[in-house]
C-alpha positions as CSV (number, residue, x, y, z in Angstrom):
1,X,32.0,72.7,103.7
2,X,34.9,71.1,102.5
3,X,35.5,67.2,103.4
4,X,38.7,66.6,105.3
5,X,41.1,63.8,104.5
6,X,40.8,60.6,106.2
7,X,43.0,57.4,107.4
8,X,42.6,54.8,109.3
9,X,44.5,54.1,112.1
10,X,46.8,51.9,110.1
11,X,47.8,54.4,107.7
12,X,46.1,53.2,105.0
13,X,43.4,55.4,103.3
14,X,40.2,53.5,102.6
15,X,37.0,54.1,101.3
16,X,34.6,55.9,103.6
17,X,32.2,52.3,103.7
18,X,34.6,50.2,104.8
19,X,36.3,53.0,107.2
20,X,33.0,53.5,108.9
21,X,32.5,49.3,109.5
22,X,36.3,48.7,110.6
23,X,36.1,52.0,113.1
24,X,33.0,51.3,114.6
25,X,32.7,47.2,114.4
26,X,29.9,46.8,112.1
27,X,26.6,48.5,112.4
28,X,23.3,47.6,113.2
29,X,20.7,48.3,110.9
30,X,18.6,51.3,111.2
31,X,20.8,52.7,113.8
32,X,21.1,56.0,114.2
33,X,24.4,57.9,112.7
34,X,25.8,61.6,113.3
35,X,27.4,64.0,111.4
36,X,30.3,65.4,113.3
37,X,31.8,69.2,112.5
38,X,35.5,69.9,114.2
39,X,36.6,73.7,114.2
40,X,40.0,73.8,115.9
41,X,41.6,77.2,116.2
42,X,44.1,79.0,118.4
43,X,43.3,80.2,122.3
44,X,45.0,83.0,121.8
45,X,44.0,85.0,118.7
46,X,41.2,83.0,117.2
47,X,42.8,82.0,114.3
48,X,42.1,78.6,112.3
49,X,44.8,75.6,112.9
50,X,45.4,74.2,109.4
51,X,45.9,70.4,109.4
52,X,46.1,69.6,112.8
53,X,45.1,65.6,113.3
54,X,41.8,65.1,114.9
55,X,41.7,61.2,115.9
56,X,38.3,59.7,116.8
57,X,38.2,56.5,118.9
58,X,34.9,54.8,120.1
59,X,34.6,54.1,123.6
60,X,33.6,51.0,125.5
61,X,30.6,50.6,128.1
62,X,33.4,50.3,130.8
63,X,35.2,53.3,129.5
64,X,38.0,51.6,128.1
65,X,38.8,52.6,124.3
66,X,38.6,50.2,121.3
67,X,41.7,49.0,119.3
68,X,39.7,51.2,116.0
69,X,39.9,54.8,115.4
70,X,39.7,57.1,113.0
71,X,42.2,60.4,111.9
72,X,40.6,63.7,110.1
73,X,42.8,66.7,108.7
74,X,41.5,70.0,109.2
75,X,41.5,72.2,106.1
76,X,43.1,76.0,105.9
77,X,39.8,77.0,108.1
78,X,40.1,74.4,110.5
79,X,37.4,72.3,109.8
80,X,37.2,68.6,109.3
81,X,33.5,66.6,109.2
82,X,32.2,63.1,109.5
83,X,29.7,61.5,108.4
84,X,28.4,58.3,109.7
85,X,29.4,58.3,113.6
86,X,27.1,56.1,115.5
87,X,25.1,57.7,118.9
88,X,27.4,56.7,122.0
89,X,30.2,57.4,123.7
90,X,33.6,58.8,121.2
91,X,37.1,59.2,122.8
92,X,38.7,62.5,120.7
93,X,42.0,63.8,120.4
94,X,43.5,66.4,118.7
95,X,47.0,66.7,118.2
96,X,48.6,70.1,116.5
97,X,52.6,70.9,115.8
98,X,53.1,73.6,118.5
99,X,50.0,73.1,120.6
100,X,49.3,71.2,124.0
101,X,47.5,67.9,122.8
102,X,43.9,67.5,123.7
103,X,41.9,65.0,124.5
104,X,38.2,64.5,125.7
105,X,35.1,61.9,125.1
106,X,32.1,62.8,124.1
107,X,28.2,61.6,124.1
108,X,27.3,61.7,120.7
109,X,23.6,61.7,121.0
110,X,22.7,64.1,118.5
111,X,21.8,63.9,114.2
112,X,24.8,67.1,113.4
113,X,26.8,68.3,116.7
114,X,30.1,70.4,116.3
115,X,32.7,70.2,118.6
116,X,34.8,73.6,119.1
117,X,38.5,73.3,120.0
118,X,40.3,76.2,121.2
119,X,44.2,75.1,121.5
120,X,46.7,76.1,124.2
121,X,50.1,76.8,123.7
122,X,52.6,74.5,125.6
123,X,53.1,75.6,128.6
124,X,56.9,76.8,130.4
125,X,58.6,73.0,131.9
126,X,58.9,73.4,135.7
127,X,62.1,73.3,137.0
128,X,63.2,72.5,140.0
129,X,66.7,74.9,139.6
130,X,64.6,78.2,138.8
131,X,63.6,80.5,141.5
132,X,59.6,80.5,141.7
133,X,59.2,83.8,143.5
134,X,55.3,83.4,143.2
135,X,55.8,79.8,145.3
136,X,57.3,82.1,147.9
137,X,54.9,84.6,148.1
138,X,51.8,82.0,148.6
139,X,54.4,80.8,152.0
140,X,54.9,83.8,153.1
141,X,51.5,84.6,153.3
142,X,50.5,81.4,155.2
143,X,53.4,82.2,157.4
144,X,51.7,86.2,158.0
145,X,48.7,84.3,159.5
146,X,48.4,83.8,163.3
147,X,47.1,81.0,164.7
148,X,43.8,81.4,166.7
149,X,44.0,80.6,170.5
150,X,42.6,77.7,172.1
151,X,39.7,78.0,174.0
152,X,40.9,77.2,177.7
153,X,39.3,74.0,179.5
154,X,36.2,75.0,182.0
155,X,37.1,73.9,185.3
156,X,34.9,72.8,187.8
């Protein structure tokens, strides 16, 4: 499998070492790493997204995301890997020209685990000078309903 490119959140590239310690805060020794595989393609055909940014974030005990991350590349068959992710929670976002951005965190609790990302094209704005004749319809329909009669009162 080919090895995407890398930066840190900075911009600069680094060496993988020093990447790994700044992203994640230093490690612990002895403490257990994964191997993450990306494949990003398209919802609608299946088809590889070349290049499309896959940023990595850790994530806090209280959910809140850390100030580090992390930015991959996926090559022309929409892979990108890394090596050295330590077990716990990992914000990720993926962000493609012409695709809805993605976002989602992640338990990393496994040696290897590959994370499959099928993107959406945007969808159409709303606007609130078109006609939306499928609003109507849904109205109309609550309008077709009766209401059910009271019960009348027992009287003694």
């Amino acid at each position: 499998m080919a090895m995407a490119t890398w930066t840190m959140a900075t911009g600069k590239t680094t060496t993988r070492l020093a990447a790994v310690l700044v992203l994640f805060g230093g490690l612990a020794w002895g403490e257990q790493l994964a191997i993450l595989n990306f494949v990003i393609f398209k919802d609608y055909n299946g088809k590889p997204i070349r290049n499309a940014s896959v940023i990595m974030h850790p994530v806090k005990g209280n959910g809140q995301q850390k100030n580090t991350g992390l930015e991959l590349k996926t090559n022309a068959e929409g892979k990108a890997s890394f090596d050295g992710v330590p077990f716990g929670k990992l914000r990720v976002q993926i962000i493609a020209t012409g695709y809805q951005t993605y976002g989602d965190d992640y338990t990393i609790d496994k040696q290897q685990m590959e994370i499959v990302v099928k993107m959406k094209r945007p969808g159409e704005q709303y606007s609130i000078y078109k006609d939306h004749p499928e609003e109507k319809k849904a109205e109309e329909k609550k309008d077709d309903k009766k209401p059910e009669a009271a019960p009348e009162p027992k009287k003694d």
